[in-house]
C-alpha positions, 0 to 999 in steps of 0.5 A: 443458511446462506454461506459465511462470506468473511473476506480479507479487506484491503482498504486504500485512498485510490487506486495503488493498493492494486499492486498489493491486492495483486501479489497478495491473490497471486500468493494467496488465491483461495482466499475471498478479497474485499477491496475498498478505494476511497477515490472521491476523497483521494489522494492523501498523500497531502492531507493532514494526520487528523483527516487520513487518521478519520478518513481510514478508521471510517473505511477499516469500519466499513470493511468491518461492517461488510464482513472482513474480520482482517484488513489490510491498509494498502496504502502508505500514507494510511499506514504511516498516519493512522495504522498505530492509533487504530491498533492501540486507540480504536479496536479495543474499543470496537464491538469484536477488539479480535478483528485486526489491522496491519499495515504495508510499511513494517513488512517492507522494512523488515525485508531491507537488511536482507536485499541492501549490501551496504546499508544506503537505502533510498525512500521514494514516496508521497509527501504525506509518507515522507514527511512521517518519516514512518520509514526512517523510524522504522528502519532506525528501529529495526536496523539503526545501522542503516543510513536512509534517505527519503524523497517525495515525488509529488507528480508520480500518483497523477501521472500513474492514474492518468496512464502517463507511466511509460509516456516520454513526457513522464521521464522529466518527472521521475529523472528530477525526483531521482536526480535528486533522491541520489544527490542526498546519498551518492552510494545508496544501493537499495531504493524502496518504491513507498508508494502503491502505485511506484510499482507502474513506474518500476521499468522507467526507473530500471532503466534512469539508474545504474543496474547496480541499484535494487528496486523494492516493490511493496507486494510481494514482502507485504504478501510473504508477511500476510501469508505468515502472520495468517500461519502464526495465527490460526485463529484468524485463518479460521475466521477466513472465508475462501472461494477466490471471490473478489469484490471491488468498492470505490466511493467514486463512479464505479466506471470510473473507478473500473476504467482505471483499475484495468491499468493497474490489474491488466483484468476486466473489473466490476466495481460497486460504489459505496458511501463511507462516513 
């Protein structure tokens, strides 16, 4: 009887949900990880909600499919336009209604009241996550007290994939965007990187604003709550296979796709392609 391979699934549009799967290995290291990257169609961050809310559900099935009782949408765009139809609409409908999708955004909200001191917060993402406003809800839920400011930064996810992150030329690009985030709200203290892949960029922007300001990554919150939730849930825990076994999918050349992973892991990848419909 072969052995029950039932890994974590991690699902993003490209390349960011890297960052995630990175802190979340690096908390959790004896779990096996499925990572699935739909490049061929990315990025989503411009897309419609009808077409990432489609484009997720047929990836969150493919990782279904493949064994992952559990995924994980790495991705914020993914997070903002698609996570709650799938909870609410799709998986009690599908074949095993116990199988479960969380997404990014709500852990990173959770974490805010606790790091900003007083209460100005800054939001740099993709005009897909901003123009959702997933953030400003959230946090206007959880913490309405606090005042949040949002700004989308088109250039950031190209100049990233391309390895441009610490090149002079994206300084422009990231001074620009900002400039401009500051504009709204002189004294925001706390900025949210709402992008996976902001986090390549976090040392360019350390070093275009005053100390005073914190920076927030995603991974390192999105791990803590997985790391949690997994304890508050023992059901699913069981249902886990461990090995620290990863496997990396991309609906693009799996090369490709190996090349510009390395950028984000500083490790060797082996991908396999896959088609998802």
């Amino acid at each position: 009887m072969s052995e029950q391979i039932a890994p974590i699934g991690i699902f993003d549009s490209g390349y960011g949900g890297l960052t995630i799967l990175q802190e979340i290995r690096r908390l959790m290291p004896r779990y096996d990880y499925l990572y699935l990257g739909d490049n061929a169609r990315s990025p989503y961050g411009s897309r419609s909600f009808e077409i990432v809310y489609k484009f997720t559900l047929q990836a969150v099935e493919r990782l279904f499919a493949l064994g992952s009782p559990l995924v994980i949408l790495a991705c914020n765009t993914a997070s903002a336009k698609a996570l709650r139809s799938i909870q609410q609409q799709d998986l009690p409908q599908m074949s095993d209604p116990s199988r479960r999708v969380l997404g990014i955004i709500r852990p990173t909200v959770e974490a805010i009241d606790g790091i900003s001191s007083n209460k100005h917060i800054g939001i740099l993402a993709t005009e897909g996550t901003v123009s959702s406003h997933s953030y400003q809800i959230e946090i206007a839920k959880l913490f309405p007290s606090i005042s949040v400011s949002e700004e989308a930064c088109p250039m950031w996810v190209p100049l990233v994939e391309n390895g441009e992150a610490d090149s002079p030329g994206a300084d422009y690009y990231v001074r620009k965007h900002l400039d401009a985030l500051l504009s709204k709200d002189r004294v925001i203290d706390t900025i949210v990187l709402a992008c996976t892949h902001y986090p390549l960029l976090r040392q360019k922007i350390k070093r275009l604003i005053t100390p005073s300001i914190t920076i927030v990554s995603q991974g390192e919150y999105v791990a803590g709550s997985l790391a949690n939730y997994l304890e508050r849930h023992p059901e699913m825990n069981q249902r886990l296979s461990v090995g620290g076994r990863v496997r990396y999918l991309t609906t693009e050349h799996p090369d490709k796709f190996a090349e510009k992973a390395s950028v984000f892991l500083n490790e060797k990848v082996v991908a396999e392609q896959t088609i998802i419909d």
